[in-house]
N, C-alpha and C positions, 0 to 999 in steps of 0.2 A: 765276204769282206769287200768292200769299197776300195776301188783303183782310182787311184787320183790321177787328175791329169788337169798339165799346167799349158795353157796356152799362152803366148806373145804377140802380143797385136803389132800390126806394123806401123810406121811412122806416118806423120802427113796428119794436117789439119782435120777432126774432128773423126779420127778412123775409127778409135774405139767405140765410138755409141753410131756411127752411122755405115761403117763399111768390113768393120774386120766382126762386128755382133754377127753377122748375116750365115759366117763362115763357122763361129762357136754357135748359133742355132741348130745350122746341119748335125754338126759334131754333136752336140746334144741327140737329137733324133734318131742316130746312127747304131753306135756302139751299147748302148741296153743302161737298163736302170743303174748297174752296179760300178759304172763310172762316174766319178763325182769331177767335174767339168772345173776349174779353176782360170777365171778370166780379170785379170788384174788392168788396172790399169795405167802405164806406164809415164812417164815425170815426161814433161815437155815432150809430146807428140809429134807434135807438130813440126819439132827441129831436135831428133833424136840423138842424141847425146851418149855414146858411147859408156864413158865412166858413171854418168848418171843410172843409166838404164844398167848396166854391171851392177852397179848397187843395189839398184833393186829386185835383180835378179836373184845374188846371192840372199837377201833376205826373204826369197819368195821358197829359194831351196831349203834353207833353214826348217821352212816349215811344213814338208812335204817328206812323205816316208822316203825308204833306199829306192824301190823300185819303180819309182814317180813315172809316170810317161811326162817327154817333153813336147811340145808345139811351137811352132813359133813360123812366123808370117812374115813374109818380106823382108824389108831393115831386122825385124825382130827376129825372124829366124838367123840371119846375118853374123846378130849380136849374139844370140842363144849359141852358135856354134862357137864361136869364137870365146868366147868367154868359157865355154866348157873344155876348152883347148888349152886353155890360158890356166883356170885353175885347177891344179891336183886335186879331187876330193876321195871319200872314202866311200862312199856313196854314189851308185852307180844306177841312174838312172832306166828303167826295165828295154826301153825307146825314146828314142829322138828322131823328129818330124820334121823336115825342113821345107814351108812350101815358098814359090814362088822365091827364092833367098837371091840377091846379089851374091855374087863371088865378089870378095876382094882380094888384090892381088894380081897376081901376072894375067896379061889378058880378059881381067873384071875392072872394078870399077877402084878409081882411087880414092883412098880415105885418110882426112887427116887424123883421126880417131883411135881407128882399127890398124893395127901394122901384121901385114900379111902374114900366115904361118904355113907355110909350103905342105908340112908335113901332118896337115887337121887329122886325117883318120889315127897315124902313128899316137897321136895326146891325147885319145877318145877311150874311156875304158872299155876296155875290150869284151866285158857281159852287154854292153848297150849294144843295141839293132840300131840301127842307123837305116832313114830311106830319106827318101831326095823326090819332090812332086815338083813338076814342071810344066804348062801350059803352053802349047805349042803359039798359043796365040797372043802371048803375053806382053805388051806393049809396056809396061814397067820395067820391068827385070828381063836382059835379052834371054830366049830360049838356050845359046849357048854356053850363058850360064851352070846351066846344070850339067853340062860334059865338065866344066871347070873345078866343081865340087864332087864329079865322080873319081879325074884325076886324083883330087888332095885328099878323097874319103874312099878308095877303093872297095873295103868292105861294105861302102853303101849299099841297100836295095834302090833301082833309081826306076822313078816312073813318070814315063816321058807322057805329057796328056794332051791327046788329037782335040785344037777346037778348041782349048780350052783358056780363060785370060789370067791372069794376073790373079784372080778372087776365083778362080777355078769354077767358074759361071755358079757362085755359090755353093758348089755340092763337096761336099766331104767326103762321099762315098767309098772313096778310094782309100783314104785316109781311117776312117773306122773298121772298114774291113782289116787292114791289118794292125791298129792298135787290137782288135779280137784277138787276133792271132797273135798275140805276143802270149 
């Protein structure tokens, strides 16, 4: 049986077909033929749009089985959390991926958008795995970020990565190996 898995590009001018492809290529290469790779692409990129991107999210879950693995990249991881925080489903995704993600809220970044939720990991159902990828070299999203999402996601796994930028020098590695393991 085929595992699905939905990735979320991150915001900024022209990321889907030039900078966040490079990162669902690795992911392709990684995890084996029996993951079917789902790379959408999201409404005004360029100036990422909270309710926008909601929307299309939940229309992307709609069509994805209970056990979906989630991805999501930067802003998009940001929104992927937040959003799964935000709404109650029945449906309980197998994992969720958060690379490279802004915190917002206490000590991250402010959003007119997004309104903080203290308590993410407590709103997250509780069958999901939850990990946290971090790039020590990251000039987008500060490194300290991801102490900020371990605080609000306790039961995160968190993997802090030496050298590593923003696009995690392209390599998913990390990332495949434990959608395996799920």
């Amino acid at each position: 049986m085929t595992k699905q898995v939905l990735f979320i590009q991150g915001g900024g001018e022209a990321v889907h077909d030039e900078w966040d492809n490079k990162l669902v290529a690795s992911l392709e290469r990684e995890p084996g033929p029996e993951y079917e790779i789902r790379y959408p692409s999201m409404p005004n990129e360029a100036d990422p749009n909270y309710t926008l991107w909601k929307a299309a999210l939940k229309k992307e879950f709609a069509s994805l089985d209970d056990a979906a693995i989630l991805v999501g990249h930067s802003v998009g991881a940001t929104i992927l959390i937040n959003v799964l925080a935000e709404e109650a489903s029945g449906s309980a995704p197998s994992g969720i991926f958060l690379i490279s993600a802004p915190f917002v809220g206490k000590g991250g970044w402010p959003s007119e958008d997004i309104k903080p939720i203290s308590d993410l990991g407590a709103r997250l159902h509780k069958r999901s795995r939850i990990y946290l990828y971090h790039g020590s070299e990251d000039d987008t999203a500060p490194f300290g970020h991801v102490d900020l999402y371990e605080k609000a996601i306790p039961q995160a796994i968190v993997r802090r990565l030496a050298g590593r930028d923003h696009q995690l020098n392209q390599d998913m590695s990390e990332v495949a190996a434990d959608i395996r393991q799920l």
